[in-house]
C-alpha positions as CSV (number, residue, x, y, z in Angstrom):
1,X,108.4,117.5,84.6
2,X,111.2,118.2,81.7
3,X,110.9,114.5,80.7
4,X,107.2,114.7,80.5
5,X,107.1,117.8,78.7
6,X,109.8,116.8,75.9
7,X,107.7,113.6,75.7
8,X,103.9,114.8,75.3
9,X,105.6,117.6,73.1
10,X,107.4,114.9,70.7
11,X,103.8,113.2,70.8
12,X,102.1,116.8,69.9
13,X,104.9,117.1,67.0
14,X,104.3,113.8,65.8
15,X,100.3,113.8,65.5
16,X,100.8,117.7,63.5
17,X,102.7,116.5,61.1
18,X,102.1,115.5,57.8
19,X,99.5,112.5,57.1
20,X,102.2,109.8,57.4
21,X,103.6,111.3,60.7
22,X,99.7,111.8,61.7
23,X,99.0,108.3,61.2
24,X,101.7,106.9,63.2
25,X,101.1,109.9,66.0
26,X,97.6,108.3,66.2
27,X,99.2,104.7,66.5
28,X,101.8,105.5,69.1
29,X,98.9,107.2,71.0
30,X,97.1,104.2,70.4
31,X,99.6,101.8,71.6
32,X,100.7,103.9,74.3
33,X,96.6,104.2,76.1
34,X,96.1,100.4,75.6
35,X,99.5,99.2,77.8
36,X,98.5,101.9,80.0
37,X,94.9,100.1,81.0
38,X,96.7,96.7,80.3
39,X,99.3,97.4,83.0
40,X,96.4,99.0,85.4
41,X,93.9,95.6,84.7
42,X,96.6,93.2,85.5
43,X,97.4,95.5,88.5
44,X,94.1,95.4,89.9
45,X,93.5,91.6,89.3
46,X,96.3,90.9,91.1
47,X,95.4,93.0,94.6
48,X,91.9,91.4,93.8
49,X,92.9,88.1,93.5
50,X,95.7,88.7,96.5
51,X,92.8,90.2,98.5
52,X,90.4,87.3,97.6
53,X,93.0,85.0,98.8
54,X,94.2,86.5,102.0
55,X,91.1,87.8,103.3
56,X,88.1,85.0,101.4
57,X,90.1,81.9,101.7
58,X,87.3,80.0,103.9
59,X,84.5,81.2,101.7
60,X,86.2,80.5,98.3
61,X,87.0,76.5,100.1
62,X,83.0,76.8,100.9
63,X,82.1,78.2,97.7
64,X,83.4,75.1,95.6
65,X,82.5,72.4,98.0
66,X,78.6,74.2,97.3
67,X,78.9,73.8,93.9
């Protein structure tokens, strides 16, 4: 919770600041959000794909002998 707090409240410092320090609060925010739903796509594709493979084997094998 203390780490947390001193980070969010470095984050809070940073985006009231001036304009520069707004700027680059906004782009750490930024950066910060898009690794955040990076990290939870590739995390779902691979229990998807790990899924898909365990429990769909036979009907991906059926699948491309269809098509």
């Amino acid at each position: 919770m203390e780490v947390r707090q001193r980070s969010s409240f470095q984050v809070i410092h940073i985006y009231n600041g001036s304009g520069i320090s707004n700027s680059s609060g906004l782009v750490v925010v930024v950066v910060v959000v898009v690794v955040v739903v990076v990290v939870v796509v590739v995390v779902a594709v691979v229990v998807v794909l790990a899924v898909a493979v365990e429990a769909n084997g036979n009907t991906f094998i059926l699948s491309t002998q269809v098509v």
